[in-house]
Structures are given as C-alpha cells and as structure tokens.
PLY file of the C-alpha trace (Angstrom):
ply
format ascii 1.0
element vertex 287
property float x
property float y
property float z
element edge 286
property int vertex1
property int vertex2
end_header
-11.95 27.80 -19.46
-11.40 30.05 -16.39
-13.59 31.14 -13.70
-15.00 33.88 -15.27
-16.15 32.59 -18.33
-17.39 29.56 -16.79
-19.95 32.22 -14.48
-20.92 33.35 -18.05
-21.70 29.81 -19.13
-23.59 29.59 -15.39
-25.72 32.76 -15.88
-26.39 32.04 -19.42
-28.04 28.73 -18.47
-29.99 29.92 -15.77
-30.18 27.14 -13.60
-29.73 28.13 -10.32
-32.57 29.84 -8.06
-30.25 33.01 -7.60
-27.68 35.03 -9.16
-24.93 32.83 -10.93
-22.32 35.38 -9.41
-23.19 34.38 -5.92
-22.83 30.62 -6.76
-19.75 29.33 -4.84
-16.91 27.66 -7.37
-16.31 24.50 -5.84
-13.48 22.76 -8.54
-12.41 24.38 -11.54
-10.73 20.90 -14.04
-12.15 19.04 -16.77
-15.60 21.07 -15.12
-16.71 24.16 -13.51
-18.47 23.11 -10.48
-20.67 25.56 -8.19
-23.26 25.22 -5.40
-25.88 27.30 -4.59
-28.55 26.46 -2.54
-29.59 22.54 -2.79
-28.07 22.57 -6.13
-24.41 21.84 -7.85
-23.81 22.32 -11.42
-21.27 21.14 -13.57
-19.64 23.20 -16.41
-17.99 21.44 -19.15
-14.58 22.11 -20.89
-16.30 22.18 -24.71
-18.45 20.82 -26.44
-16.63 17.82 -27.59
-17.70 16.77 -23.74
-21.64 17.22 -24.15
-21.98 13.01 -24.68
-20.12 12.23 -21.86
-22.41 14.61 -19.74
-25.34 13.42 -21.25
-24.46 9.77 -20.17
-23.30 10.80 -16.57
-26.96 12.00 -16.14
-28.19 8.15 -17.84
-25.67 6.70 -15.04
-27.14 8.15 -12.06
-30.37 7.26 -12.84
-29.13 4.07 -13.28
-27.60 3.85 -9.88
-30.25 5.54 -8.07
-32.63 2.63 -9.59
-29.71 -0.13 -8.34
-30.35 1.44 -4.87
-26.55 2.15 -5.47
-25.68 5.13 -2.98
-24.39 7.91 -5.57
-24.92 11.68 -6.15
-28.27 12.40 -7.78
-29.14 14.60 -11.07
-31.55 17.27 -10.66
-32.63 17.70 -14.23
-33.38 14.91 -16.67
-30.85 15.57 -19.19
-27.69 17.81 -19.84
-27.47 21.22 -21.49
-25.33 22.73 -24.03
-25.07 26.22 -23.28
-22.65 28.66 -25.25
-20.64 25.71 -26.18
-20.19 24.05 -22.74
-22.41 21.10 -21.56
-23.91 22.19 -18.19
-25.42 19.18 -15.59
-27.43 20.28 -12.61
-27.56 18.15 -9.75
-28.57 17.28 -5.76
-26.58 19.08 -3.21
-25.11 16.50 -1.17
-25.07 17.11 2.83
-21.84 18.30 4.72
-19.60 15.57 4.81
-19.16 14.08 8.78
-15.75 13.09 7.71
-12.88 12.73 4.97
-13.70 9.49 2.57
-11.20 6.63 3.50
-9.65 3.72 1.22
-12.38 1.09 3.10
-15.24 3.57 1.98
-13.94 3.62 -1.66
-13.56 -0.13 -1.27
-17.25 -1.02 -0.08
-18.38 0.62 -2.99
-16.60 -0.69 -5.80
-18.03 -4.25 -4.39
-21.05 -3.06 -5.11
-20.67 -1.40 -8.79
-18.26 -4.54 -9.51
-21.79 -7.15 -8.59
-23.94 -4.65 -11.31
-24.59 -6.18 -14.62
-24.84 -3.65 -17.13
-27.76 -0.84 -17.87
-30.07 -1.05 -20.84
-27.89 1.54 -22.37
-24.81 0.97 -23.34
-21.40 2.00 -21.46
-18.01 2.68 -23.32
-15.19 0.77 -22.36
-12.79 2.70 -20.09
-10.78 5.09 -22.85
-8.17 5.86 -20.43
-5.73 7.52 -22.99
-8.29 8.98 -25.18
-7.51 12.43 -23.63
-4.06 12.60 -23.91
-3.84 14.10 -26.98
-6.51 16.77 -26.08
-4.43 17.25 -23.04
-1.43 17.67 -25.03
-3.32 19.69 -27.92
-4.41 22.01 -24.97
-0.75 22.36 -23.32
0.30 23.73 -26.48
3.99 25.29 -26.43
4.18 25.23 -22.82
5.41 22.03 -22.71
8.55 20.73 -24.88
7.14 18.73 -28.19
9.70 16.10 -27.27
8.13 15.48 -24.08
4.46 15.37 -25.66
5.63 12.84 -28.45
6.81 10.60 -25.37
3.58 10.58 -24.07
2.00 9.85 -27.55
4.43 6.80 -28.20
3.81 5.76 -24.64
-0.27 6.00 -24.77
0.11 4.21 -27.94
2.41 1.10 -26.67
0.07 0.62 -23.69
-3.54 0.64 -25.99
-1.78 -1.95 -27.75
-0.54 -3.87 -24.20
-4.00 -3.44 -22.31
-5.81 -4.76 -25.62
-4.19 -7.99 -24.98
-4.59 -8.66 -20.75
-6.55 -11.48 -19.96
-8.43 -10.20 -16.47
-8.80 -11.88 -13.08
-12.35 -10.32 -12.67
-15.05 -10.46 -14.90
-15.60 -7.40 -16.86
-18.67 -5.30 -16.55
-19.35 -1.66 -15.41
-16.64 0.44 -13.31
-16.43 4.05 -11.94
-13.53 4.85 -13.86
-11.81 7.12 -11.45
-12.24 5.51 -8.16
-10.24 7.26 -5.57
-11.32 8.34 -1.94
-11.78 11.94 -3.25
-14.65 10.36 -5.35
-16.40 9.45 -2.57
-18.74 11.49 -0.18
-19.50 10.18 3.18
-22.37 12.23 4.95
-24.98 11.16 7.35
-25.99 8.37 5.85
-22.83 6.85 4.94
-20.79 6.65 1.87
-21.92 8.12 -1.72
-20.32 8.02 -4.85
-19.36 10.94 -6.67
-18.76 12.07 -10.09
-19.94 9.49 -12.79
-18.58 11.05 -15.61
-15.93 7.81 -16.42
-18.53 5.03 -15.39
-17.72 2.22 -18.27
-17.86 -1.12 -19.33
-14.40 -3.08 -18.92
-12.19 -4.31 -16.53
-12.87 -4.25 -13.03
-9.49 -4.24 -12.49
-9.15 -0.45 -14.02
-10.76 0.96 -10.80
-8.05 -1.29 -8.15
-5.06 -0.11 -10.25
-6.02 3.45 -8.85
-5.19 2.89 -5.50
-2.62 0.78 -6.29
-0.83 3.57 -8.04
-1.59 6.22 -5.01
0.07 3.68 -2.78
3.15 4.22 -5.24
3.13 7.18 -6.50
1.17 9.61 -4.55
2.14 8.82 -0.94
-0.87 6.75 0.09
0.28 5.00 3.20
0.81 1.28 3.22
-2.02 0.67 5.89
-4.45 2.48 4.07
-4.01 0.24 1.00
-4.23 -2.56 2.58
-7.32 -1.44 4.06
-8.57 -0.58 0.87
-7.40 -4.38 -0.10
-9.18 -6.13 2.78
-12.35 -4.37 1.93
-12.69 -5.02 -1.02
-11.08 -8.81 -1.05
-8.27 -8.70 -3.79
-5.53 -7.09 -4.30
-4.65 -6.21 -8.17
-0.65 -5.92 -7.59
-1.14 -10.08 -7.60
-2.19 -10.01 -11.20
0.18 -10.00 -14.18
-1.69 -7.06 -15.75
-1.57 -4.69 -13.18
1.99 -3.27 -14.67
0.09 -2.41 -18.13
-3.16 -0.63 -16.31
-0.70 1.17 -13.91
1.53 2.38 -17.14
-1.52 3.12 -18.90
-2.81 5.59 -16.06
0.62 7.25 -15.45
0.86 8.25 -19.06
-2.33 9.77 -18.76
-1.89 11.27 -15.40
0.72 12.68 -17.12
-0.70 13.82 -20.01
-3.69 15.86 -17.82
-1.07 17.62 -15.61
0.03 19.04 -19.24
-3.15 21.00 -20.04
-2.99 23.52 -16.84
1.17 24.32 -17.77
0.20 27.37 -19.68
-1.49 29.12 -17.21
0.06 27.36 -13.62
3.75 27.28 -13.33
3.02 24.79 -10.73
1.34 22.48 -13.20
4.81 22.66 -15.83
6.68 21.78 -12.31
4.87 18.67 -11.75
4.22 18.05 -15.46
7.69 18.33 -15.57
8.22 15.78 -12.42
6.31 13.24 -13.80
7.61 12.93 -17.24
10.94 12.81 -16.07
10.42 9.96 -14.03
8.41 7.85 -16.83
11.13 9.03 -19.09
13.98 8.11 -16.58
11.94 4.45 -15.71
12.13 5.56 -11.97
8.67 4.43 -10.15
9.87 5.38 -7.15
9.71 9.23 -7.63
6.77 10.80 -5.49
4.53 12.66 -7.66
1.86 15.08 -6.50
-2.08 15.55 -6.86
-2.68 18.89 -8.60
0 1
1 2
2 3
3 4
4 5
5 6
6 7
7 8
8 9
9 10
10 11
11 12
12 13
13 14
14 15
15 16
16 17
17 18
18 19
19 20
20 21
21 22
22 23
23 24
24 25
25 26
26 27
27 28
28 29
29 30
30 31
31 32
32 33
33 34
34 35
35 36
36 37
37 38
38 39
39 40
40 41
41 42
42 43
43 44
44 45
45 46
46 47
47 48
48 49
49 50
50 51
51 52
52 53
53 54
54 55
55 56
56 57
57 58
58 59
59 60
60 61
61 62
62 63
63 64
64 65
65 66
66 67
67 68
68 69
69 70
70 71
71 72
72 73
73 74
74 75
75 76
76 77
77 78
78 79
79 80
80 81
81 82
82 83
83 84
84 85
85 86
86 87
87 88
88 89
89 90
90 91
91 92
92 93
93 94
94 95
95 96
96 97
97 98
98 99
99 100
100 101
101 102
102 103
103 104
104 105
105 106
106 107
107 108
108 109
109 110
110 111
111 112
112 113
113 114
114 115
115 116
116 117
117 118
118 119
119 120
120 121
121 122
122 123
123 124
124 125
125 126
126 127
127 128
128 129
129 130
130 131
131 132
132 133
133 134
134 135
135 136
136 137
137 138
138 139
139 140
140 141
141 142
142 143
143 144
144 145
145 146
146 147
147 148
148 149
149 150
150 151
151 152
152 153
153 154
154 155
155 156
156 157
157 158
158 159
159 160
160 161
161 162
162 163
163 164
164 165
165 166
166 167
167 168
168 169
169 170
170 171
171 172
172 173
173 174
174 175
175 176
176 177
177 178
178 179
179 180
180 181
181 182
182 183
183 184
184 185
185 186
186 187
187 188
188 189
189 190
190 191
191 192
192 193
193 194
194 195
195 196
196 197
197 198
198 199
199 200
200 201
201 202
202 203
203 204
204 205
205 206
206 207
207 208
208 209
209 210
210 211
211 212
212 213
213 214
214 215
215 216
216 217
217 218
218 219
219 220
220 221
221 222
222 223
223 224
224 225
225 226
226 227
227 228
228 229
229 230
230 231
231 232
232 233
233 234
234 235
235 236
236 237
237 238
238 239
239 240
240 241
241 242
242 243
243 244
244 245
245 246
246 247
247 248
248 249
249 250
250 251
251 252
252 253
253 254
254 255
255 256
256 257
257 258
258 259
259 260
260 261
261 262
262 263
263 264
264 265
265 266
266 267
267 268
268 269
269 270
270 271
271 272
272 273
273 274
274 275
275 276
276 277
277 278
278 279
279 280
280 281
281 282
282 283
283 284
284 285
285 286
C-alpha cells in the first residue's frame, strides 16, 4: 500500500469533513494515517488486519472507561473499505514536548495495575508477522536470510512458551516505546492500541531495554525509564528470550519495505547480519 492508493481507500470511506486529498499523511507502515481537521484516520495494510482494528477501537473504550489517559476513537467501530480496515479517531492537541522514557514509564504502571476488560485480549503474538513480513519482502531479500528468521521466530515461540515471569501477567501495550506516547497539555497520552494484549508485563520493559542496546537509547534515559517505573527487566532470566524474540521480528518488519526502499534492504540487511553473526553490539537503526 502506497500513498496514493491509501487516499483512494480515504475518499472511498468518506470519513473526513473535507476532501480526502487535502488530508495530511501523517505515517505511512503497517497503516495509512492522516489528519484533517479534529480527526485522524487509520488505513490498514489488508484485510487480514480488520480484527485487530476492530479490537483497537474495543481497547480505547476500555481505557477511556479506566480513566487511563489514551487517544480516543471517534466512531464506534472500524470499517472495511475496498479491502482495508479504516479507524477514525480524536485529534490529539500539539504536543508541548517530545515523549521521554519517564513518560512511557508512568504509564505502563498504570496499564500493568488494569485487570483485564470484559472482552477478551490475545496474548502478545510477537512473531506472528514475520512471515507476512517475509511473504511481503518477496525476492528482495535473499531466501536464506528469510529461512533464518523463520528458524529463529520458531526457536524463540518455543523459548518464551516456557519463561516463568517476575510480574504477573495481565494486559500490556504491546509496543511501548516513547514514540507511543503523546504528551500535550494535559500530560502524557498513550498512543496507538493496536498490540494491547494479555501476557507478560515484562513484553512492554524488554522494549526499552532493547533501545538501550540496540538503537542508541542513552544509558540515563533507561535508567530513567527504570526508576519510573520500579524494575528493571535486564535482572530477570527471561529477558534474553523476549529481547531475541523482538529482534527477530524487528527484523523481519524491516524486510517488508526492501522492495520498494533501498534504505530498508540496507538496514534489513544490518540487522540480519548481526543476529546471524551473534554480535549484540551492532547499532541498528529505526526506519
């Protein structure tokens, strides 16, 4: 899905107050996201991805009944339009500042102290993509390096079946990194739902442990994430299977832009080189 045909999915559905060409793309990924007005909305990849929209929509409800601060749905329920789910939500105010580790950190104390909706949350399917990722990288990538990534998603389904957690399990946010979180006048709000599940808290701390190691995040700013949120995962014995778990798939997503960004086969290429080579100590790169 480019641009363009994700303005055709926009205009089709007819959601926005003015013309869908004058909405402004915001992120172009797993979604299509565009504000106009008050309003974002949120174009899906396929429809393979209409439950999981459907269920984002369920979550913020959720939250906004928790009195949990977290972006807002607009409409009741999520659209499939030409094949794409479409979610329409709140427009958030201008941010006052860049989201921080101690923001991020606040927050997950307060999903992490929820006990779960009526409806029920998958557990956190961390490598259930990959092989859509790799289906959609197609020959852009070498088939060696995508049955790698198969074996590895495999060994570490099997490892992370078997952890025995320091927290107690219950609902998580799934991706929770500081670029999930929106801090505007009235503080800190959390921001796309889309992986809320059931499972171990400790999926959401392995994040930022793995930015600290992989992605440049400076050693002050973790442990500021630490000290807010009053644990640090690295201390557990499972943290090496969550953090193997998320690099495969990290991996794995970089995969699915290579045929159309040479930038993307560059740092797909980066990254599987390092698993490959047992090297956690290369930098990788957000993309």
């Amino acid at each position: 899905m480019d641009e363009a045909s994700a303005r055709d999915v926009l205009a089709a559905a007819d959601v926005l107050p003015g013309r869908a060409r004058d909405a402004r793309l915001l992120a172009l990924g797993e979604n299509a996201v565009f504000a106009a007005s008050d309003l974002v909305v949120k174009v899906g990849r396929g429809a393979e991805l209409l439950d999981r929209a459907r269920r984002e929509v369920d979550i913020a409800d959720w939250l906004a009944d928790a009195g949990v601060p977290a972006v807002r749905a607009a409409r009741p329920e999520a659209l499939l339009v030409n094949g794409h789910p479409v979610t329409v939500w709140h427009r958030l105010h201008e941010a006052v500042r860049p989201a921080g580790p101690g923001d991020l950190a606040g927050l997950l104390r307060v999903v992490h102290a929820l006990p779960s909706p009526s409806f029920a949350l998958p557990p956190r399917e961390l490598l259930d993509g990959v092989e859509r990722w790799l289906r959609l990288a197609g020959d852009a990538i070498d088939p060696a390096d995508a049955e790698y990534l198969r074996e590895r998603r495999d060994g570490f389904a099997a490892a992370a079946a078997g952890l025995t957690p320091h927290l107690p399990p219950g609902p998580i946010h799934g991706d929770a990194l500081p670029r999930n979180v929106h801090v505007g006048p009235d503080g800190p709000v959390l921001v796309d739902l889309e992986t809320f599940s059931a499972d171990l808290r400790e999926h959401d701390l392995v994040v930022m442990a793995l930015s600290r190691d992989r992605y440049g995040l400076p050693a002050d700013a973790y442990d500021a994430f630490t000290r807010g949120y009053g644990w640090d995962v690295r201390e557990w014995d499972g943290c090496g299977v969550l953090r193997g778990a998320r690099e495969t798939a990290s991996c794995a997503w970089v995969a699915q832009h290579a045929p159309s960004n040479p930038k993307a086969r560059a740092e797909f290429g980066r990254r599987v080189a390092s698993l490959r080579d047992g090297d956690e100590t290369v930098r990788w790169y957000p993309f």
